[in-house]
Structure formats: C-alpha cells, structure tokens
C-alpha positions in Angstrom: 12.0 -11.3 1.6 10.9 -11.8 5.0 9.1 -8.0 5.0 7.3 -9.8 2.5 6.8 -13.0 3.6 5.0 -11.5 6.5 3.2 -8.7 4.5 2.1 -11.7 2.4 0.7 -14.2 4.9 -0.7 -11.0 6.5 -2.5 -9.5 3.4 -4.3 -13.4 3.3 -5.8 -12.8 6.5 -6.9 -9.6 6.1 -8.1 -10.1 2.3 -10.7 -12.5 3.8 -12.2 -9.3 5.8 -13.5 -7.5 2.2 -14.8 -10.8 1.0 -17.2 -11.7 3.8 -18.6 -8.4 4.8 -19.2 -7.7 1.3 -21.5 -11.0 1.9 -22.9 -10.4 5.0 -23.9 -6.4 4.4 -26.4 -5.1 2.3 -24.6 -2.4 -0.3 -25.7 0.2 1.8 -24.2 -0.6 5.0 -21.1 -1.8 2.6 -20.9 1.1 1.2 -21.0 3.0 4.7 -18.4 0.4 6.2 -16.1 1.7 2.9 -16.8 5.7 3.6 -16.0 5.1 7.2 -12.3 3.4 6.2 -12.3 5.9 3.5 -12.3 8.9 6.4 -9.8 7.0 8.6 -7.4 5.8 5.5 -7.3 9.9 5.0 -7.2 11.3 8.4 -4.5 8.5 9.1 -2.4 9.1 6.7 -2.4 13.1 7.6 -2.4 12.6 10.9 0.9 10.6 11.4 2.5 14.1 10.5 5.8 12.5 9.2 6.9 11.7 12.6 6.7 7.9 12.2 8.2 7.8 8.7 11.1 10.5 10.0 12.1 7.2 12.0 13.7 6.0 8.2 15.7 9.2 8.1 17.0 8.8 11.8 17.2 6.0 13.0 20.1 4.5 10.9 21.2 8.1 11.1 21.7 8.1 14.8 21.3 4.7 16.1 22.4 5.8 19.6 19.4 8.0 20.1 17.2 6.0 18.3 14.6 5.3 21.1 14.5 8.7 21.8 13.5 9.2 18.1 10.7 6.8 18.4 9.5 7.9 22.1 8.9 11.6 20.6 7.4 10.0 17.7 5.2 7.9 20.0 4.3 11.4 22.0 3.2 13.1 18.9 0.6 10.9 17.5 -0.7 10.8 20.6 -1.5 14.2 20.6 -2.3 14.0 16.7 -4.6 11.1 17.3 -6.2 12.8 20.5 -7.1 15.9 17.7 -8.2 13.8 15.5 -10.9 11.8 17.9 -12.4 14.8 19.0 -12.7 16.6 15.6 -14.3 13.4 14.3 -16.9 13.4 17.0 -17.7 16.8 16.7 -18.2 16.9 13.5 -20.1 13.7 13.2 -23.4 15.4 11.5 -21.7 17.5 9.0 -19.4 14.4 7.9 -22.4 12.5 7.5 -24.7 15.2 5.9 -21.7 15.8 3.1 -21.0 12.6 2.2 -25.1 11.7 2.0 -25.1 9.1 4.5 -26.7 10.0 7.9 -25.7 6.4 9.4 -22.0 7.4 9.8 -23.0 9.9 12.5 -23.6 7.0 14.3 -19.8 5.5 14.3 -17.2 8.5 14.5 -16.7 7.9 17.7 -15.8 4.5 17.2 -13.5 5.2 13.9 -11.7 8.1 16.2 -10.7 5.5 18.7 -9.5 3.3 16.2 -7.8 5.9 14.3 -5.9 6.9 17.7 -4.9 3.4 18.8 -3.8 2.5 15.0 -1.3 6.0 14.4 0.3 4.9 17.9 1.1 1.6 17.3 2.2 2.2 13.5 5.6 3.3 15.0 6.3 -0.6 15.9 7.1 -1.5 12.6 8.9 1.2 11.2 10.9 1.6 14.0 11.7 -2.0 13.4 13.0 -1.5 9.7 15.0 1.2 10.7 16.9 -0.8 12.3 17.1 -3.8 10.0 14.9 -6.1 12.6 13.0 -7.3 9.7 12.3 -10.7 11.0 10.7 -9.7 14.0 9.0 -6.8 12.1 7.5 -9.8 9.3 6.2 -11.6 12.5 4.8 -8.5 13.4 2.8 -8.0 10.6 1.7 -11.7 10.6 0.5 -11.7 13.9 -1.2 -8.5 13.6 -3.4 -9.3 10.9 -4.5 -12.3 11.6 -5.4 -10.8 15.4 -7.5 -7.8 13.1 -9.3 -10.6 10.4 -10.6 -12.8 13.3 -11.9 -9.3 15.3 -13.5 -8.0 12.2 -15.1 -11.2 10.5 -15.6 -13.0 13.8 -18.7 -9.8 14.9 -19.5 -9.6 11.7 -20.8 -13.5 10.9 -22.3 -14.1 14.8 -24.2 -10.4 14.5 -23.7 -9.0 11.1 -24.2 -5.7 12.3 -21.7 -3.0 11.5 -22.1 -1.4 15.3 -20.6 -4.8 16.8 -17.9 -4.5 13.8 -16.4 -1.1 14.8 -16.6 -2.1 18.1 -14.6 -4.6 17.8 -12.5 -3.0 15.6 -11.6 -0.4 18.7 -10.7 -3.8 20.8 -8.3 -5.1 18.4 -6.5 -1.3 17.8 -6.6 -1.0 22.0 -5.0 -4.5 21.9 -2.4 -3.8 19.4 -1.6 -1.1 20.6 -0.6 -2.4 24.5 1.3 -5.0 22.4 3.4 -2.1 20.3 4.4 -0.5 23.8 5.6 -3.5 25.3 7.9 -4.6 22.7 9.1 -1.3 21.7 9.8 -1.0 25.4 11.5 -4.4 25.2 13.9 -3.5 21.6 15.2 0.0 23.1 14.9 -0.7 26.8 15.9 2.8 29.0 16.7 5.0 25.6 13.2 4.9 25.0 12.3 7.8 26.6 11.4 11.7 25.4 14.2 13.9 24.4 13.6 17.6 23.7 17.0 18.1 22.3 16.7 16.0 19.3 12.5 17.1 18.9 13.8 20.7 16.4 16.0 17.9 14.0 12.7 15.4 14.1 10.3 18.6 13.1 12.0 19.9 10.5 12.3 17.1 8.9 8.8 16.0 9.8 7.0 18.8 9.0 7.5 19.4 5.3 6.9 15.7 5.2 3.6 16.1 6.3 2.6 18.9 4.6 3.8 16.4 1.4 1.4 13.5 2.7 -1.7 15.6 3.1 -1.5 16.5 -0.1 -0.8 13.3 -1.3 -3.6 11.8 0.6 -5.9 14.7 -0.9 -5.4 13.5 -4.3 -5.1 9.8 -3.4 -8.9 9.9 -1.8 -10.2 12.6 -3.4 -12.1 10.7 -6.5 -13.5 8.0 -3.9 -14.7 11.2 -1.7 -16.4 12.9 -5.9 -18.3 9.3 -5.8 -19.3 9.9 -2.4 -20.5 13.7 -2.7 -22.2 12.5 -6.2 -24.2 9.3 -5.5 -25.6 6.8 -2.4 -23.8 4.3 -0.3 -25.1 1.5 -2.4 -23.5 3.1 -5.7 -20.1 3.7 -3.5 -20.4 0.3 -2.8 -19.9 -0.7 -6.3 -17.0 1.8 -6.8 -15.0 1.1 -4.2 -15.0 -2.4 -4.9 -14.0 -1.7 -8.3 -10.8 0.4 -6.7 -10.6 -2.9 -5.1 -6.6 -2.2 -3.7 -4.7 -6.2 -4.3 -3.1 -7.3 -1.6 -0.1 -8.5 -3.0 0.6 -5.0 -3.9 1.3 -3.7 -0.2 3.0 -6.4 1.1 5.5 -6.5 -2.1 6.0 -2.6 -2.3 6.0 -1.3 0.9 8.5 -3.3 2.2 10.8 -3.1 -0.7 10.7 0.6 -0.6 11.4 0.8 3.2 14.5 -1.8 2.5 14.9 0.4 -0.6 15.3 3.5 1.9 17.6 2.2 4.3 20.2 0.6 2.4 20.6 3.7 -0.3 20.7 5.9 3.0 23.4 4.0 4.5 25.5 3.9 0.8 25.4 7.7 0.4 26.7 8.3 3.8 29.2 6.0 3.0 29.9 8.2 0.0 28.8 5.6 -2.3 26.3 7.0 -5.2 26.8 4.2 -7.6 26.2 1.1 -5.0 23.0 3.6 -4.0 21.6 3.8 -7.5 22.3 -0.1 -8.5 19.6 -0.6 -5.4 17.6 1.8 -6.9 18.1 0.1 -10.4 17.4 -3.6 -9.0 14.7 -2.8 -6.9 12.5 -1.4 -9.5 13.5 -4.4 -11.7 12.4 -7.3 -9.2 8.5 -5.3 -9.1 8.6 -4.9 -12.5 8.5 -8.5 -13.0 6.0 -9.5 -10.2 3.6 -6.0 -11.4 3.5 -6.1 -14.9 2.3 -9.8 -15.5 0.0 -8.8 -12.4 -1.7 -6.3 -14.1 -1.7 -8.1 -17.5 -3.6 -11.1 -15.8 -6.1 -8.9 -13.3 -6.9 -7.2 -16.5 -8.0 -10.3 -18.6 -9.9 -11.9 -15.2 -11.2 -9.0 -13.6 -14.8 -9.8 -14.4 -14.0 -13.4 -13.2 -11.8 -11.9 -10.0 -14.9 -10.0 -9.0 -17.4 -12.0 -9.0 -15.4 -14.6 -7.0 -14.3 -12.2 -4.2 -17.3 -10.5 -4.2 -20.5 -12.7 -5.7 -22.0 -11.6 -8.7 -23.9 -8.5 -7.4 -20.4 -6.3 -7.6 -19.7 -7.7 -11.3 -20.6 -3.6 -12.3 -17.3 -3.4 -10.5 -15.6 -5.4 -12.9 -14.8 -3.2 -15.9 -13.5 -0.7 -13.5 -11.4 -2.7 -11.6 -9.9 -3.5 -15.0 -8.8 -0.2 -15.5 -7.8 0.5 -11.7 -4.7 -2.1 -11.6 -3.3 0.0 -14.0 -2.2 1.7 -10.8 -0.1 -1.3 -9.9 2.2 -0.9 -13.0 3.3 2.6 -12.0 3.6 1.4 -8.1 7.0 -0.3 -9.6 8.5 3.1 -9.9 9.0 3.6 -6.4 10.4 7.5 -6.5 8.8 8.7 -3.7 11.4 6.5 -1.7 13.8 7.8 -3.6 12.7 11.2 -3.2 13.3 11.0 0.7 16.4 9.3 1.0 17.8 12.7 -0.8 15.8 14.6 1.6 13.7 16.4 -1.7 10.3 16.0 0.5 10.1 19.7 -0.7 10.0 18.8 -3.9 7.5 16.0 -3.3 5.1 18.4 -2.0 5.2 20.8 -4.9 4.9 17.4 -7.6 1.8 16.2 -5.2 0.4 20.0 -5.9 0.5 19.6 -9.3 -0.7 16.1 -8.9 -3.8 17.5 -6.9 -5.0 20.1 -8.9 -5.0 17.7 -12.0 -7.8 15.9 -10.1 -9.8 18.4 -8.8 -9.9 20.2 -11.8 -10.6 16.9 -13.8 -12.9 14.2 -11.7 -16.1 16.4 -12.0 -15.8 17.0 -15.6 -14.5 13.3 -16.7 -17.5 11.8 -14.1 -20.0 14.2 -16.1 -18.9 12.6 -19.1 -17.4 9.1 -18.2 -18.9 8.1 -15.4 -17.6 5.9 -13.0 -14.7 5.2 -15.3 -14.0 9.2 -15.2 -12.5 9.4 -11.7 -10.3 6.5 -12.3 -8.5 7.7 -15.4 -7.8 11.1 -14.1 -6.2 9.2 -11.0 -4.3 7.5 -13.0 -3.0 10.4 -15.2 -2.1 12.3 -12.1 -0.6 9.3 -10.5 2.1 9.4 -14.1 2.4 12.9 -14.3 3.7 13.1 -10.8 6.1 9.8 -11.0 7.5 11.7 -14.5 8.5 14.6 -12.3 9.9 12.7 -9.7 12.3 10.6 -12.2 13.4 14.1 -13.9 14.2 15.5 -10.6 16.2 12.2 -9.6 18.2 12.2 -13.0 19.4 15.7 -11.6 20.0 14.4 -8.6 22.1 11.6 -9.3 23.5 13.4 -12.1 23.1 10.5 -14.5 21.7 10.1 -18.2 18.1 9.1 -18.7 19.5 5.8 -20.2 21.0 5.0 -16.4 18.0 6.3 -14.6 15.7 2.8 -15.1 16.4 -0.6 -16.3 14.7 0.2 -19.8 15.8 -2.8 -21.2 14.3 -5.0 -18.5 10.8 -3.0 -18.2 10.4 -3.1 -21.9 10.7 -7.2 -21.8 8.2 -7.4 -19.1 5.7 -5.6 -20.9 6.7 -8.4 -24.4 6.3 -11.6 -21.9 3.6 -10.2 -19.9 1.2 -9.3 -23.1 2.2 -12.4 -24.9 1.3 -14.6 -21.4 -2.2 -13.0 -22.1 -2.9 -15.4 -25.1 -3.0 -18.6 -23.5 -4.7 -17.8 -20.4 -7.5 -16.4 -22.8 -7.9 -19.6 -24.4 -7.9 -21.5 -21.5 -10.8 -19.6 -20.4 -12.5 -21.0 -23.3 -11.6 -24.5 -23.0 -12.2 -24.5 -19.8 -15.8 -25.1 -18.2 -17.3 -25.0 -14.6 -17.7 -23.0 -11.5 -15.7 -19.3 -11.7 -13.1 -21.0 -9.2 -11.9 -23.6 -11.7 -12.2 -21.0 -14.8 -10.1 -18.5 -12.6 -7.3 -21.0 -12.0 -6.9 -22.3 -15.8 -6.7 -18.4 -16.7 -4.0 -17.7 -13.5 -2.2 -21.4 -14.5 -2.0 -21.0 -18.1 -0.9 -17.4 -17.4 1.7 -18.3 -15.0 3.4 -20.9 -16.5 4.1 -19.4 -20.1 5.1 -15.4 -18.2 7.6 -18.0 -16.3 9.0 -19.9 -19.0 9.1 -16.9 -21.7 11.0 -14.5 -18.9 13.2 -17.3 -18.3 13.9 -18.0 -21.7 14.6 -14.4 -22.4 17.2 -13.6 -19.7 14.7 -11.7 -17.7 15.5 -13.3 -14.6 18.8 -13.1 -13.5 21.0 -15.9 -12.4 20.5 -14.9 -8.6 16.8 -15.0 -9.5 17.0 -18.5 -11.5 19.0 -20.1 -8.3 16.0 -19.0 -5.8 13.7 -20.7 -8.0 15.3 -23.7 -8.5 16.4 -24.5 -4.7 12.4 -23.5 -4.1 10.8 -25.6 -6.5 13.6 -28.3 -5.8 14.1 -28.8 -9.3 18.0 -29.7 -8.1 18.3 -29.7 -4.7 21.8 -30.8 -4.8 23.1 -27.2 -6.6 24.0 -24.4 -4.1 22.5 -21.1 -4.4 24.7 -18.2 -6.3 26.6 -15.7 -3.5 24.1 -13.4 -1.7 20.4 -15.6 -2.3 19.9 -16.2 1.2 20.3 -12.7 2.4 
C-alpha cells in the first residue's frame, strides 16, 4: 500500500505532463516528442541488462553483500548507458530517416543523456524493495515525479518548444541521479562498493534476463515503431495517444509484483510452496478487482476520457484507446513475476519469442487490413498467448491442478459486477447534460458506486478488504480493523 500510494500520487504528477504538451505542440512536434520516448522507453528497457532487476533475486538472497550487489549494478549501467549515448548520436540520421521524421536528428543527443542518467538512478528504488524499505522507496517515487512534471511542463508553457523540453529533461535526470547516489550511499554506507567476486553469480543471472527483456521490449514497441515506419508524426500522434498507458496501472502493478517477488522468494527458501502460492493467489485477486471494472468503465468513456485529457482534436484516438485497455485486464495476471522468482527467465525468453514473431508476422498484414485498429489487436493476442504459456509452465511448476492455479471463482465475479456496473453509468451519461467534465464524473460515479455495492453484496471483497474500507470511509470509526490490515 505505500508502493502504491507513492506510485499513485506520483502517476498524478506526471499524468499532467501528456495532457499539456499534447496542448501546447502541434501533432507533429507531439508526435516527434512520442517517437523520441518511444526510442528511449526501448533502449531503456534493453539497456538495464537485468542487472537492476537481478537486485530482486539477491538482495533478500544475500542481504550481507547487498550493497555490493547494487554498486556492480550501478557500474554496469554506467557502461550500458555510456553505449547507448554514443550509438544514439551516431546514428542520429539514420534513426530519423527510418522512422520519417528528420526533426529527431536534432535531439539524440539530448535523449542519450537522459537515457544514461535515468538507467543509473533506476537502481534506487529497486534496491529499496529488495530490502522491504518501501516507505522510503513510495517517497521516492513521489518526490521524483513531481521534481520530473514541474521540469517538463514548466519549459514547455514559458517556451513551448520541444528543444528547451529535452533540455530540461537532461537537468531533471542529472538531478535525480546525484540524488540516487547520495542516498544509496546513505542506506548501505561502506558495503556499497564493487565486488568482483560476486559479479559471475550477478551475470548469470542477468544475462538470460536480458536477453528475455529485449525481446520483450521488441514485441512490446514493435507495433508503435509499424505506425511509425508506415505514416507521419502527426498520424503517430493520434496512435500513441490512443495506446494512451493509464496511470493507475503502473503504480498498482508494479509495485504489487515487486512485493509479489519478494515475499514468494523469501517463502520458498523457507521451504514454504503453499504460503508462496496463496501470495500468488491473493495478489492476482486484489488487481482483478481494481482492473476489470477499470477496463469496463475506460471502455464505455473512452471517447469522453480522450477528449478531456487531450481536447477534441485526439478524439480519432478514442475508439482505439477503447480497445487498448484491454491490455489492463491481462496486466492482473502477473506471471512474469512469477516466472522469476522460480528462476524460469529461460523460459520467459522462449514465451517472449513466440510472443514476437506473432507480431511481426501479424502488424503489417492486420494494419493492411484494419488499420490503426490492426496493430493493437495483434498486441493484444500476443500479450494472451504469452500469459497462457506462462500459467501452463507455473501449473508444472508448482505442481498444482488448473483449478488451484487462479482464483477462478473470484475473476469470473469481477467480470459479472464489472459488466453489470456498465448499465448505470450508460444511463447516467444520458441524463446527464453539460461540459465533458461533469458527463465524465456521472459515468465514473454511477459506475463506482453500483461495481462497489454489487462486489460487496456478492462476497467479492473479503472481510480484510471490507474492514479497510470501512475504517477509510469512517463509516464506524469505533470498529477495529481485522488482524493484518495495517500491514
């Protein structure tokens, strides 16, 4: 809860950054704003070469070398980042030539240094997790994102002009950065040094990990990069917008999945499979019932969503944001966690193969005939394929029936409450008159309060559950919460 506390008061900030620049710039420089985030969001997530996300594996491992751990990781995207800074540089003309766009030429440079100072610094927070600091790690976050929101809407409003944008950009990533050091400096103290002797355990853990991420990233990206390839910034604009990632997503998932890690890591040392899979079994409960009335509702409101957060000349994003948040419902299966806590990153890499050649073979095709709508249904049946391999493998794992491996039950009345909480907010989007704002919170009110009471009604939240909301709506704030809600 405090992982996403701060992911959530983060994701606010840095929510407002979409919203004004999609104001400010013209859909051409938009559009080349997205392609450049689209080239670091890949090189990023290649370049961290599994060494930061190795820190989940040994940390709580080997807590008495664990600054050692994170000072090798620290070393190594250095040198990653460093690669990465001059390939982008050199190759500034033949990025911008391929992806039809001769103004990003102009900014690699900038998106290098950026890309350098952010794979550094992303050790801070991990490194945190690992070793269940999560308040300081929420405050992290927090501070973080509302440091890069001013620094990226701040240039953009006084000049709007994207060059004063990435250059800020590289201030706030230098900043953060200098900020990283010191406290991870401060949390491990003299331990946080390099140590060669433990660098052959990090790589070989590290290394098929990476090999599993850059395929991932391939086929995560690799629809946004057909759009690119296929038509101008303006029209990339319009697409990216409607892949429009919600906030609430991140800062609910990611730090589940990383408390997900941990704690089934620490149960299966401790020789504990069943306390490890009960985690499992919970975790994916508690998203299932904050993402599937999610996606119900973004579905209904998208057009109305759209045009809010992004005025009415994105509303040919709307129908294909619809579709999009289907993404969200699968996020609640979080196996890829799963995956690496039982060390199967091998296996990840060969589901992520399959995954990728689904989408190269398919986004050309399906945008021939679809359209825009083409590359985002191939995504998204890649995206299943993949999570159905991953559950198969982890029924073998676990050596459990398919009846233990989810919380069927529990998924299956989501979906009921979810599609039935549908009605009302679509009639209250006919009773309802005025600006977009005040139709948008009818729809999200009307929504709301009947997915609350029919889950409630139907046993869908637990007693646990029913306790937190009661003490936080103070609806008896004499009753004590159940055993284990403040944790």
């Amino acid at each position: 809860m405090l992982l996403m506390a701060g992911r959530g008061l983060a994701s606010i900030a840095t929510l407002l950054i979409p919203i004004t620049l999609a104001r400010v710039f013209d859909q051409a420089d938009y559009g080349t704003y997205k392609q450049l985030f689209l080239i670091f969001t890949t090189l990023y997530s290649i370049a961290l070469v599994g060494l930061s996300d190795s820190l989940y594996y040994f940390v709580p491992r080997e807590p008495e070398k664990a600054g050692r751990y994170v000072a090798n990781a620290v070393a190594g995207l250095t040198l990653s980042g460093v690669a990465c800074l001059v390939a982008l540089y050199a190759g500034r003309v033949a990025i911008a030539e391929g992806m039809r766009n001769g103004a990003l030429a102009e900014h690699m440079g900038e998106i290098g240094l950026f890309l350098l100072f952010t794979l550094i610094a992303t050790v801070l927070e991990i490194a945190l997790i690992a070793r269940k600091r999560y308040s300081v790690a929420s405050s992290t976050y927090v501070a973080s994102d509302l440091v890069r929101a001013v620094c990226f809407v701040a240039p953009a409003l006084l000049w709007r002009d994207l060059g004063f944008l990435m250059a800020w950009a590289v201030a706030f990533s230098a900043l953060r950065l200098v900020a990283a050091l010191v406290l991870l400096k401060r949390e491990f103290g003299s331990d946080f040094r390099l140590d060669r002797s433990v660098v052959p355990a990090q790589l070989a853990y590290a290394t098929p990990f990476a090999l599993y991420v850059l395929v991932e990233i391939l086929q995560a990206t690799y629809h946004q990069y057909a759009v690119s390839w296929t038509f101008d910034a303006a029209t990339f604009a319009i697409y990216s917008v409607g892949c429009f990632q919600v906030p609430l997503v991140d800062f609910l998932a990611t730090p589940a999945s990383s408390v997900m890690m941990v704690r089934m890591a620490e149960e299966l040392r401790e020789q504990r499979p069943a306390e490890a899979l009960a985690i499992w079994i919970d975790i994916t409960r508690k998203l299932a019932l904050i993402f599937f009335p999610l996606v119900a509702f973004l579905m209904i409101a998208s057009r109305d969503i759209i045009t809010f957060l992004f005025t009415n000349a994105y509303a040919a994003s709307a129908p294909i944001f619809a579709v999009w948040v289907s993404t969200i419902a699968l996020s609640v299966i979080q196996t890829d966690g799963v995956m690496r806590v039982y060390a199967q990153v091998p296996f990840l890499f060969k589901a992520n193969l399959v995954r990728l050649a689904l989408v190269v073979l398919l986004v050309t095709p399906s945008m021939a005939v679809l359209g825009l709508y083409g590359p985002v249904l191939v995504t998204l049946l890649a995206m299943a394929v993949a999570k159905s391999l991953h559950l198969v493998r982890m029924r073998r794992l676990m050596a459990i029936r398919a009846a233990q491996l989810l919380p069927w039950r529990s998924l299956a009345g989501t979906v009921a409450v979810s599609a039935a909480s549908v009605i009302p907010a679509m009639a209250a989007r006919t009773l309802v008159s005025g600006p977009a704002v005040v139709t948008l919170a009818a729809e999200a009110t009307a929504f709301a309060l009947t997915y609350l009471a029919l889950a409630l009604f139907f046993g869908l939240i637990d007693a646990n559950e029913r306790a937190s909301l009661t003490h936080a709506f103070r609806l008896s704030p004499s009753r004590p919460l159940a055993a284990g809600v403040t944790e």
